[in-house]
N, C-alpha and C positions, 0 to 999 in steps of 0.2 A: 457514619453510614450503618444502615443494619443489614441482617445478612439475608435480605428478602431478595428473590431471582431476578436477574437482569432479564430483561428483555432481547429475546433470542435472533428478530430480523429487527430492521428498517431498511426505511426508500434509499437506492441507489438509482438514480433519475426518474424513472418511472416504472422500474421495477421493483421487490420484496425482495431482499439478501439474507442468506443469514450472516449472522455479524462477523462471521472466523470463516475467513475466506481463504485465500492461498496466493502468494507472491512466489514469481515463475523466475527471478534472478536467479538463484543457485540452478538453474538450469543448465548454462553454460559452464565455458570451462573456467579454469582461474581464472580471478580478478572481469569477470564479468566478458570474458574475450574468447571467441574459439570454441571447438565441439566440447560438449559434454565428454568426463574421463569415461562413462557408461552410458551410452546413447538410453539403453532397453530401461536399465534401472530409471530415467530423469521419467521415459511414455509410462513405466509401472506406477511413479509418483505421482502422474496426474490424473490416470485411470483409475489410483486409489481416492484421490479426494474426490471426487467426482462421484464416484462409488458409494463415498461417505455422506454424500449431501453437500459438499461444496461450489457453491453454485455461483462466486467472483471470484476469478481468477486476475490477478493484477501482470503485467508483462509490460515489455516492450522492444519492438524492432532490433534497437541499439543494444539492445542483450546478445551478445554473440559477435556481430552481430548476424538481425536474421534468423540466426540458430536457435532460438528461444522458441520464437516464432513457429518455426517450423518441425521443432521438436510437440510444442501443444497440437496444430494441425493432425500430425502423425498419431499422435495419441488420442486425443476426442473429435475430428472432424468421422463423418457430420456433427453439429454441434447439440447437447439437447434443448432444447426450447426454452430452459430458465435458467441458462448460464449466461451470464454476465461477462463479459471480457471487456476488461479495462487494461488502455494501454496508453503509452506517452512520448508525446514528442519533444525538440528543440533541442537537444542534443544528439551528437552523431562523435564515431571513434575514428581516434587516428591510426595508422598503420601499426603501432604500437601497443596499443591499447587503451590511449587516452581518450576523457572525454572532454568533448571541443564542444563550444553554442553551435547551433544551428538555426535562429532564428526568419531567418529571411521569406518572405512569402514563398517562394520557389522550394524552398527548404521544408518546408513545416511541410508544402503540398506533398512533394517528394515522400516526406516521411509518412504521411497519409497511407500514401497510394503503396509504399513497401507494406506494412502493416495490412492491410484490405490480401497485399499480394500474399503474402507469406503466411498467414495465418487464413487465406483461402476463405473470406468474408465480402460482402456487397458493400455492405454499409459496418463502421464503427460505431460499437455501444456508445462506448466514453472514453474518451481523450483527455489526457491531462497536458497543459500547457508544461515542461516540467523548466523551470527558469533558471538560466545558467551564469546569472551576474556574476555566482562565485561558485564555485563548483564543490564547495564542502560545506554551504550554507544558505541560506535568505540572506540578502541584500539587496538594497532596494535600486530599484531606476523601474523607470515605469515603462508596463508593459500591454500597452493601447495596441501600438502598432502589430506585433505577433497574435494578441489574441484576437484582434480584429480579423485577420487572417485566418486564426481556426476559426472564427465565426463565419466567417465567410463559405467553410467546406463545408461548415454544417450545413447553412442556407444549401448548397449543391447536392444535400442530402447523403455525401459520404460519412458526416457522422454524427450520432442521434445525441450527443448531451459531452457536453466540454467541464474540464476540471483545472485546478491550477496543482503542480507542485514545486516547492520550495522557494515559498512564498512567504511574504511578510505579512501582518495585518493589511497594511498599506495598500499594498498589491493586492490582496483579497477587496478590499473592499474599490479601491479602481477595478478591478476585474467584474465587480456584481455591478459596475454604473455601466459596461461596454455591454455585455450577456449572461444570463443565466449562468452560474455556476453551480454545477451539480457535484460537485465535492473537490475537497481541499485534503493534497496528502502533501505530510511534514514528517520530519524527524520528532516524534515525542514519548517519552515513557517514563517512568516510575520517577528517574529522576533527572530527566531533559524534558522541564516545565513551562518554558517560556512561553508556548501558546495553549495556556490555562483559560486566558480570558476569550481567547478568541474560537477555541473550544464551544465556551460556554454562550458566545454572541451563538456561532451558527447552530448550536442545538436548539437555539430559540425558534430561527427562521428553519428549522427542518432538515438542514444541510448533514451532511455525513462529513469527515471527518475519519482520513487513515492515517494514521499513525506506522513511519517505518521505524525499524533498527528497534524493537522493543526492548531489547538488552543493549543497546550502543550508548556509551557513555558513561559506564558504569566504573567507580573505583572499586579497585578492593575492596575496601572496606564495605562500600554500599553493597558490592556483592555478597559479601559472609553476609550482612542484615537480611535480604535475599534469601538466602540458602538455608538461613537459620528456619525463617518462616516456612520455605519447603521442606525441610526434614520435617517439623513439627506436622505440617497436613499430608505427607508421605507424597509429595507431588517434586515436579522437579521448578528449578528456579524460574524457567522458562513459564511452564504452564502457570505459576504464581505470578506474573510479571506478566500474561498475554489476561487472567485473571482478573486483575485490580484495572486494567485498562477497559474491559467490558464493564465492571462496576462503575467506574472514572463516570461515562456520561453514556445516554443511551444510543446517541449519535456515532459515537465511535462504531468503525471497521475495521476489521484485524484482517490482515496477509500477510501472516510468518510465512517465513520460505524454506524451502528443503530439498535435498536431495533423496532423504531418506526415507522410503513409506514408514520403517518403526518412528523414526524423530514426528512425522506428519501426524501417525497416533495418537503421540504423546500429545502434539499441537493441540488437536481437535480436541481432545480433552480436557482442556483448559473451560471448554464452553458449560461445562458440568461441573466443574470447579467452584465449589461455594467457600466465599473467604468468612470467615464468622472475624466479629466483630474486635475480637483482641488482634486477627492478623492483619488487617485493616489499620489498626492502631500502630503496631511495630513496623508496618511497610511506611506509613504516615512518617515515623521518626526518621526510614533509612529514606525517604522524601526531602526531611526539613534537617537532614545532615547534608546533601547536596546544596540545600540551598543556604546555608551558614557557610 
Protein backbone atom coordinates (compact mmCIF):
# COMPACT_ATOMS: atom_id res chain seq x y z
CA UNK A 1 0.00 0.00 0.00
CA UNK A 2 1.18 3.61 -0.40
CA UNK A 3 0.86 6.09 2.01
CA UNK A 4 -1.77 8.22 -0.07
CA UNK A 5 -5.02 9.34 2.49
CA UNK A 6 -7.66 7.09 3.34
CA UNK A 7 -10.92 8.18 2.92
CA UNK A 8 -12.37 10.09 5.89
CA UNK A 9 -16.60 9.11 5.80
CA UNK A 10 -18.80 6.34 4.17
CA UNK A 11 -22.45 5.26 4.01
CA UNK A 12 -23.75 3.93 7.23
CA UNK A 13 -27.37 2.97 5.83
CA UNK A 14 -28.33 5.97 4.40
CA UNK A 15 -26.33 8.37 6.14
CA UNK A 16 -22.25 10.01 5.60
CA UNK A 17 -20.20 8.85 8.84
CA UNK A 18 -16.90 9.65 9.56
CA UNK A 19 -15.19 6.52 9.66
CA UNK A 20 -13.71 6.88 13.72
CA UNK A 21 -16.75 6.79 15.34
CA UNK A 22 -17.13 6.01 19.16
CA UNK A 23 -18.15 2.59 21.11
CA UNK A 24 -20.33 3.57 24.45
CA UNK A 25 -19.35 -0.10 26.30
CA UNK A 26 -16.75 1.36 28.60
CA UNK A 27 -19.66 3.44 29.69
CA UNK A 28 -20.69 1.15 32.31
CA UNK A 29 -19.32 -0.22 35.17
CA UNK A 30 -17.01 -3.40 35.22
CA UNK A 31 -17.25 -6.03 33.18
CA UNK A 32 -19.97 -4.27 31.13
CA UNK A 33 -22.53 -4.32 34.40
CA UNK A 34 -23.91 -1.61 36.80
CA UNK A 35 -23.29 2.43 36.91
CA UNK A 36 -20.38 4.08 35.66
CA UNK A 37 -17.35 4.34 38.63
CA UNK A 38 -17.93 8.53 37.36
CA UNK A 39 -21.37 9.03 36.17
CA UNK A 40 -20.01 13.03 34.98
CA UNK A 41 -16.71 11.90 33.50
CA UNK A 42 -18.69 8.74 30.99
CA UNK A 43 -21.65 12.57 29.77
CA UNK A 44 -17.89 14.64 29.46
CA UNK A 45 -16.81 11.65 27.14
CA UNK A 46 -19.55 11.83 25.02
CA UNK A 47 -20.10 15.61 24.97
CA UNK A 48 -16.30 15.44 23.83
CA UNK A 49 -16.68 13.18 20.82
CA UNK A 50 -19.51 14.82 19.67
CA UNK A 51 -17.75 18.08 20.09
CA UNK A 52 -15.10 16.51 18.06
CA UNK A 53 -17.12 15.60 15.10
CA UNK A 54 -18.19 12.20 16.12
CA UNK A 55 -21.17 11.47 14.62
CA UNK A 56 -21.72 7.04 15.25
CA UNK A 57 -21.84 6.31 18.31
CA UNK A 58 -22.25 2.46 18.66
CA UNK A 59 -24.11 1.17 22.18
CA UNK A 60 -26.48 -1.06 23.52
CA UNK A 61 -29.45 -1.56 26.05
CA UNK A 62 -27.61 -4.66 27.52
CA UNK A 63 -24.66 -2.38 28.53
CA UNK A 64 -25.52 -1.76 32.09
CA UNK A 65 -27.89 -2.62 31.68
CA UNK A 66 -29.92 0.46 30.46
CA UNK A 67 -27.19 2.42 32.05
CA UNK A 68 -25.35 3.06 28.87
CA UNK A 69 -28.37 4.08 27.50
CA UNK A 70 -29.31 6.44 29.54
CA UNK A 71 -25.88 7.88 30.43
CA UNK A 72 -25.81 8.96 26.31
CA UNK A 73 -29.51 10.34 26.62
CA UNK A 74 -28.29 12.54 29.58
CA UNK A 75 -25.26 13.71 27.77
CA UNK A 76 -26.59 14.48 23.98
CA UNK A 77 -30.33 14.39 24.01
CA UNK A 78 -31.77 16.37 22.06
CA UNK A 79 -29.85 14.56 19.52
CA UNK A 80 -28.04 16.59 16.74
CA UNK A 81 -29.32 15.77 13.35
CA UNK A 82 -26.22 13.90 11.87
CA UNK A 83 -25.67 11.54 14.67
CA UNK A 84 -25.95 8.08 14.03
CA UNK A 85 -26.86 5.89 16.95
CA UNK A 86 -26.16 2.37 16.49
CA UNK A 87 -27.39 -0.23 18.79
CA UNK A 88 -27.82 -4.15 19.30
CA UNK A 89 -29.92 -6.54 20.26
CA UNK A 90 -30.44 -10.55 21.23
CA UNK A 91 -28.62 -10.79 24.11
CA UNK A 92 -29.82 -9.68 27.72
CA UNK A 93 -27.67 -10.19 31.44
CA UNK A 94 -28.12 -12.27 34.16
CA UNK A 95 -28.54 -11.08 37.70
CA UNK A 96 -24.80 -11.57 37.77
CA UNK A 97 -23.70 -10.25 34.99
CA UNK A 98 -23.72 -12.78 32.35
CA UNK A 99 -24.66 -12.56 28.97
CA UNK A 100 -27.63 -15.00 28.06
CA UNK A 101 -29.37 -15.16 24.04
CA UNK A 102 -32.31 -13.44 23.80
CA UNK A 103 -33.61 -14.35 20.74
CA UNK A 104 -37.29 -14.77 20.76
CA UNK A 105 -39.74 -12.60 18.84
CA UNK A 106 -40.92 -11.16 22.20
CA UNK A 107 -37.39 -10.66 23.03
CA UNK A 108 -35.81 -8.98 20.36
CA UNK A 109 -39.26 -6.56 20.42
CA UNK A 110 -38.69 -6.00 24.10
CA UNK A 111 -35.21 -5.11 23.35
CA UNK A 112 -36.46 -2.72 20.73
CA UNK A 113 -38.70 -0.88 22.76
CA UNK A 114 -36.00 -0.58 25.93
CA UNK A 115 -33.49 1.07 23.45
CA UNK A 116 -36.36 3.56 21.76
CA UNK A 117 -37.20 3.89 25.89
CA UNK A 118 -33.82 4.68 27.47
CA UNK A 119 -31.95 6.35 24.99
CA UNK A 120 -35.38 8.60 24.47
CA UNK A 121 -35.67 7.92 20.44
CA UNK A 122 -39.14 7.38 18.17
CA UNK A 123 -37.59 5.25 15.82
CA UNK A 124 -33.84 3.30 15.76
CA UNK A 125 -31.03 4.25 13.28
CA UNK A 126 -29.66 0.72 13.07
CA UNK A 127 -29.86 -2.32 14.91
CA UNK A 128 -27.57 -4.97 14.82
CA UNK A 129 -28.79 -8.62 15.11
CA UNK A 130 -25.76 -9.33 17.60
CA UNK A 131 -25.87 -13.58 17.64
CA UNK A 132 -25.24 -15.49 20.46
CA UNK A 133 -24.56 -19.12 19.24
CA UNK A 134 -21.41 -18.79 21.23
CA UNK A 135 -20.95 -16.01 23.35
CA UNK A 136 -17.03 -15.52 22.76
CA UNK A 137 -17.42 -16.00 18.91
CA UNK A 138 -19.26 -16.58 15.29
CA UNK A 139 -20.83 -20.00 15.07
CA UNK A 140 -22.85 -20.98 12.88
CA UNK A 141 -26.87 -22.02 13.08
CA UNK A 142 -29.00 -20.14 11.05
CA UNK A 143 -30.47 -17.18 11.89
CA UNK A 144 -33.86 -16.56 9.50
CA UNK A 145 -36.12 -16.80 12.34
CA UNK A 146 -34.64 -13.77 14.70
CA UNK A 147 -33.79 -11.53 11.80
CA UNK A 148 -37.10 -11.98 10.36
CA UNK A 149 -38.33 -10.56 13.51
CA UNK A 150 -36.00 -7.57 13.41
CA UNK A 151 -37.36 -7.19 9.92
CA UNK A 152 -40.36 -7.16 10.90
CA UNK A 153 -40.03 -3.97 13.58
CA UNK A 154 -38.53 -2.33 10.81
CA UNK A 155 -41.53 -2.92 8.56
CA UNK A 156 -43.46 -1.25 11.92
CA UNK A 157 -41.17 1.52 11.43
CA UNK A 158 -39.31 1.43 14.82
CA UNK A 159 -36.13 0.91 13.19
CA UNK A 160 -34.69 2.56 9.97
CA UNK A 161 -31.67 -0.15 8.82
CA UNK A 162 -30.73 -3.61 10.53
CA UNK A 163 -27.08 -5.08 11.04
CA UNK A 164 -25.75 -8.45 12.02
CA UNK A 165 -22.96 -8.95 14.71
CA UNK A 166 -20.99 -11.86 15.41
CA UNK A 167 -21.58 -13.51 12.58
CA UNK A 168 -20.00 -15.89 10.21
CA UNK A 169 -19.67 -15.43 6.44
CA UNK A 170 -22.46 -17.87 6.39
CA UNK A 171 -24.76 -16.05 8.31
CA UNK A 172 -23.92 -12.77 6.37
CA UNK A 173 -24.76 -13.94 3.41
CA UNK A 174 -28.37 -15.83 4.75
CA UNK A 175 -28.99 -12.60 6.41
CA UNK A 176 -28.67 -10.40 2.76
CA UNK A 177 -31.14 -13.32 1.08
CA UNK A 178 -33.98 -12.44 4.44
CA UNK A 179 -33.09 -8.00 4.24
CA UNK A 180 -30.94 -5.46 3.57
CA UNK A 181 -28.01 -5.60 5.71
CA UNK A 182 -26.59 -2.31 6.45
CA UNK A 183 -23.41 -3.35 8.08
CA UNK A 184 -21.62 -6.27 9.72
CA UNK A 185 -19.62 -5.75 13.18
CA UNK A 186 -17.02 -8.55 14.04
CA UNK A 187 -14.04 -8.95 16.13
CA UNK A 188 -11.05 -7.99 13.57
CA UNK A 189 -7.66 -6.31 13.74
CA UNK A 190 -4.03 -6.23 12.88
CA UNK A 191 -3.91 -9.72 13.79
CA UNK A 192 -7.54 -11.49 14.20
CA UNK A 193 -7.90 -11.85 10.24
CA UNK A 194 -10.24 -14.29 9.72
CA UNK A 195 -12.77 -12.09 7.86
CA UNK A 196 -10.28 -10.62 5.36
CA UNK A 197 -12.21 -12.02 2.62
CA UNK A 198 -15.51 -11.12 3.67
CA UNK A 199 -14.19 -7.61 4.42
CA UNK A 200 -13.31 -7.52 0.95
CA UNK A 201 -16.78 -9.18 -0.58
CA UNK A 202 -18.83 -6.34 1.19
CA UNK A 203 -16.52 -3.42 0.25
CA UNK A 204 -17.52 -4.42 -3.20
CA UNK A 205 -21.31 -4.21 -2.57
CA UNK A 206 -20.87 -0.78 -0.43
CA UNK A 207 -21.42 -2.36 2.97
CA UNK A 208 -19.57 -1.01 6.02
CA UNK A 209 -17.86 -3.21 8.13
CA UNK A 210 -16.94 -2.44 12.29
CA UNK A 211 -14.45 -3.99 13.31
CA UNK A 212 -14.45 -4.56 17.57
CA UNK A 213 -11.58 -5.14 20.13
CA UNK A 214 -8.78 -3.41 17.79
CA UNK A 215 -6.10 -4.39 20.12
CA UNK A 216 -7.90 -7.86 21.34
CA UNK A 217 -5.99 -10.78 20.72
CA UNK A 218 -2.75 -9.67 20.70
CA UNK A 219 0.56 -11.65 22.00
CA UNK A 220 3.30 -10.25 23.39
CA UNK A 221 5.13 -10.47 21.03
CA UNK A 222 2.72 -9.13 18.29
CA UNK A 223 2.49 -6.29 20.65
CA UNK A 224 6.30 -5.07 21.04
CA UNK A 225 5.91 -5.46 16.76
CA UNK A 226 3.20 -2.75 17.60
CA UNK A 227 4.88 -0.60 19.94
CA UNK A 228 7.93 -0.70 18.01
CA UNK A 229 6.09 0.81 14.96
CA UNK A 230 4.53 3.46 17.41
CA UNK A 231 7.60 4.72 19.05
CA UNK A 232 9.20 5.15 15.55
CA UNK A 233 5.84 7.66 14.32
CA UNK A 234 5.75 9.06 18.15
CA UNK A 235 2.07 7.75 18.23
CA UNK A 236 0.65 5.30 20.55
CA UNK A 237 0.13 1.45 19.77
CA UNK A 238 -3.62 2.06 19.77
CA UNK A 239 -3.66 5.08 17.34
CA UNK A 240 -1.13 2.71 15.09
CA UNK A 241 -3.52 -0.33 15.29
CA UNK A 242 -7.00 2.04 14.86
CA UNK A 243 -4.40 3.28 11.78
CA UNK A 244 -3.76 0.45 9.57
CA UNK A 245 -7.57 -0.58 9.94
CA UNK A 246 -8.73 2.70 8.16
CA UNK A 247 -5.94 1.91 5.56
CA UNK A 248 -7.01 -2.05 5.72
CA UNK A 249 -10.23 -1.18 3.32
CA UNK A 250 -12.27 1.98 2.85
CA UNK A 251 -15.45 0.34 4.11
CA UNK A 252 -14.22 -0.05 7.41
CA UNK A 253 -15.88 1.79 10.70
CA UNK A 254 -13.98 2.36 13.72
CA UNK A 255 -15.75 2.71 17.61
CA UNK A 256 -12.83 2.59 20.01
CA UNK A 257 -14.35 3.04 23.25
CA UNK A 258 -13.34 4.91 26.42
CA UNK A 259 -13.80 6.34 29.35
CA UNK A 260 -11.44 8.92 29.05
CA UNK A 261 -11.78 12.26 27.14
CA UNK A 262 -7.59 12.33 26.96
CA UNK A 263 -7.54 8.38 25.71
CA UNK A 264 -10.74 9.66 23.23
CA UNK A 265 -7.97 12.22 21.95
CA UNK A 266 -5.45 10.15 21.46
CA UNK A 267 -8.37 7.77 19.45
CA UNK A 268 -9.50 10.52 17.21
CA UNK A 269 -6.16 11.08 16.12
CA UNK A 270 -5.41 8.06 14.77
CA UNK A 271 -7.71 9.47 11.76
CA UNK A 272 -4.73 11.91 10.88
CA UNK A 273 -2.28 9.27 11.37
CA UNK A 274 -0.55 8.64 8.05
CA UNK A 275 1.31 5.16 8.09
CA UNK A 276 4.27 5.49 5.27
CA UNK A 277 5.02 2.64 3.57
CA UNK A 278 7.97 0.95 5.72
CA UNK A 279 5.29 0.89 8.65
CA UNK A 280 2.81 -0.65 6.72
CA UNK A 281 5.58 -3.32 5.89
CA UNK A 282 6.60 -4.09 9.69
CA UNK A 283 2.78 -3.99 10.86
CA UNK A 284 2.32 -6.54 7.60
CA UNK A 285 5.18 -8.93 9.31
CA UNK A 286 3.67 -8.56 13.07
CA UNK A 287 0.29 -9.64 10.65
CA UNK A 288 2.00 -12.85 9.04
CA UNK A 289 3.58 -13.78 12.69
CA UNK A 290 -0.01 -14.31 13.98
CA UNK A 291 -0.73 -16.12 11.12
CA UNK A 292 2.32 -18.70 11.09
Amino acid sequence: MSSTQTPSTYILGDRTVHRLGYGAMQLAGPGVFGPPRDREAAVAVLREAVANGVDHIDTSDFYGPHVTNQVIREALAPYPKDLAIVTKIGARRSDTGGWLPAFSPEELAQAVHDNLRNLGLDVLELVNLRLMFDVHGPAEGSIEAPLAALADLQRQGLVRHVGLSNATPAQVAEGRRICRIACVQNQYNLVHRSDDALIDELARDGIPYVPFFPLGGFTPLQSSGLSGVAQRLGATPMQVALAWLLRRSPNILLIPGTSSVGHLRENLAAAKLELPDDAMDALDRVAASAAG
